[in-house]
C-alpha positions in Angstrom: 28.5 8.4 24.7 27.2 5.0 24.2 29.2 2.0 25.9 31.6 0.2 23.6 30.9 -3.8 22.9 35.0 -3.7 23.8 34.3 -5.1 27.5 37.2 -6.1 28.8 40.3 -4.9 26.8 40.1 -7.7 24.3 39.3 -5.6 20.9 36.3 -6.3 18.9 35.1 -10.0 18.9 34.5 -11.7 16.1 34.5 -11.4 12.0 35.7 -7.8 11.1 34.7 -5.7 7.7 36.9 -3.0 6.0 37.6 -0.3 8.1 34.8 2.6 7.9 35.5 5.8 5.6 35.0 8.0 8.2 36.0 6.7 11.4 38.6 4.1 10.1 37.9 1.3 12.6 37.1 -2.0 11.8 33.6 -2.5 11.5 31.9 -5.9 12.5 30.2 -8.1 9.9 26.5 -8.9 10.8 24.8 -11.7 9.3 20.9 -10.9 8.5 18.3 -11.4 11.4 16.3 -15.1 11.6 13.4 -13.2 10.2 15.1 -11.3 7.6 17.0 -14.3 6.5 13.8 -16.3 6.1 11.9 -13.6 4.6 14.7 -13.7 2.0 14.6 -17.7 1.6 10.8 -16.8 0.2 11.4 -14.0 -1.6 14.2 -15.7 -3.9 12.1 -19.2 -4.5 9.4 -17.4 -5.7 12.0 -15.1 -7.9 13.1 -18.7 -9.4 9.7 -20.2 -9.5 8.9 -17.3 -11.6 11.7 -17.2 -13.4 10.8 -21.3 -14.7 7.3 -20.3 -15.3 6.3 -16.6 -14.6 2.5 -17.7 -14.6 2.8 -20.2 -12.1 2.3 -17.3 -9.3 -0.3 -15.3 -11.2 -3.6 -14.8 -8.9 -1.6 -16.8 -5.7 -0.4 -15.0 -2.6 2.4 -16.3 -0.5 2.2 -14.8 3.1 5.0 -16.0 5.8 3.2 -16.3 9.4 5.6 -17.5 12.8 3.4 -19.9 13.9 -0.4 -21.7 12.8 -2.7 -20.8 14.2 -5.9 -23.1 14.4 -9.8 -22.0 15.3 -10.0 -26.0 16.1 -9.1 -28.9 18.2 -5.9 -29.6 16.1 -4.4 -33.3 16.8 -2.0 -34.7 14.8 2.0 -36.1 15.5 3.5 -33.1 13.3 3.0 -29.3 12.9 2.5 -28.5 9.8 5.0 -26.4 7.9 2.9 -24.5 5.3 -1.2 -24.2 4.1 -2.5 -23.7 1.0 -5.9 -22.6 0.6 -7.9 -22.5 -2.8 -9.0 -19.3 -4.3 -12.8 -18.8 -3.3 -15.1 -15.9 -4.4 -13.4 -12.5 -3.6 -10.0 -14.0 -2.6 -7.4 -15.4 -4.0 -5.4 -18.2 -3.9 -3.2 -18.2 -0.8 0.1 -20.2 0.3 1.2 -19.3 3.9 4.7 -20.9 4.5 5.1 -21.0 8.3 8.4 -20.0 10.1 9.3 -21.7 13.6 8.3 -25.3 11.9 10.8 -24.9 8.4 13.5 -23.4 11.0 13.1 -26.1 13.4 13.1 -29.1 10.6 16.5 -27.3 9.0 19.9 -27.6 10.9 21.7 -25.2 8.9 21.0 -21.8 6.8 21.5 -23.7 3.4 19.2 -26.0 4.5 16.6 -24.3 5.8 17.0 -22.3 2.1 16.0 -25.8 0.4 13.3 -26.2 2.3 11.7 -23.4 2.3 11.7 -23.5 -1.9 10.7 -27.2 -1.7 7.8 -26.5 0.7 6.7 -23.0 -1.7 7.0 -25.8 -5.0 4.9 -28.4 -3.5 2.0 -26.3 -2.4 1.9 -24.2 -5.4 1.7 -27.8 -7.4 -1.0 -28.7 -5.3 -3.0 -26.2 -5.7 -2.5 -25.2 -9.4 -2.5 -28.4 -10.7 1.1 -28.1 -12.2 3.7 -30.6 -12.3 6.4 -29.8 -9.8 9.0 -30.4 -12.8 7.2 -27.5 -14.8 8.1 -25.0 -11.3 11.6 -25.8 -11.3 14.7 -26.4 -13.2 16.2 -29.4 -11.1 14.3 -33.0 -9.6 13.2 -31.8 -6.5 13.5 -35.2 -4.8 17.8 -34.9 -5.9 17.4 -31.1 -4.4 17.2 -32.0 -1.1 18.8 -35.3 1.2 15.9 -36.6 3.1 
């Protein structure tokens, strides 16, 4: 039998669930992985982009990679948080929001949540050509507390 998280007599640590059907206990709340909570932060700003104007997204991919990675001497002050590259014979449009650099720029969850829709709206308006006021409902510059 496995060893229980209960090390030293104390009970379970920590926010607590309604007790399990079968077993009764207490189960413990978990809150979604970095990754998971990240890969969530993209997939709802591109829900709402789409829900403002569902053709905004039409022939553009949105990938999520950790880190860049460059094939060049990159100098610079800043690592940059996202790439957008333009559609080019047999490919298509591509927006690739990076993950370590938006988590390290956010301090909270929330935040990191704005960010990661600001950074999706101001690619995509780059390189579509739309205003960023026809990709979302709100003025992006009172979305977010620079």
């Amino acid at each position: 039998m496995p060893r229980s998280r209960d090390r030293h007599g104390r009970g379970i640590r920590g926010p607590l669930a309604l007790p399990h059907a079968w077993s009764r206990r207490p189960v413990p709340l978990s809150r979604p992985s970095r990754t998971e909570f990240f890969n969530e932060c993209v997939t709802s700003a591109m829900a709402e982009i789409a829900d403002v104007n569902p053709e905004a997204l039409d022939g553009v991919i949105v990938g999520v990679e950790d880190v860049p990675h460059f094939n060049v001497n990159w100098s610079g002050d800043r690592v940059p948080m996202s790439a957008a590259l333009e559609p080019s014979r047999g490919r298509k449009a591509q927006i690739v929001i990076y993950e370590r650099p938006l988590e390290h720029r956010a301090n909270t969850r929330e935040e990191l949540r704005r960010l990661v829709h600001r950074t999706i709206v101001e690619q995509l308006s780059a390189l579509t050509g739309l205003d960023i006021d026809q990709l979302t409902d709100f003025d992006i510059d009172d979305y977010w507390d620079d």
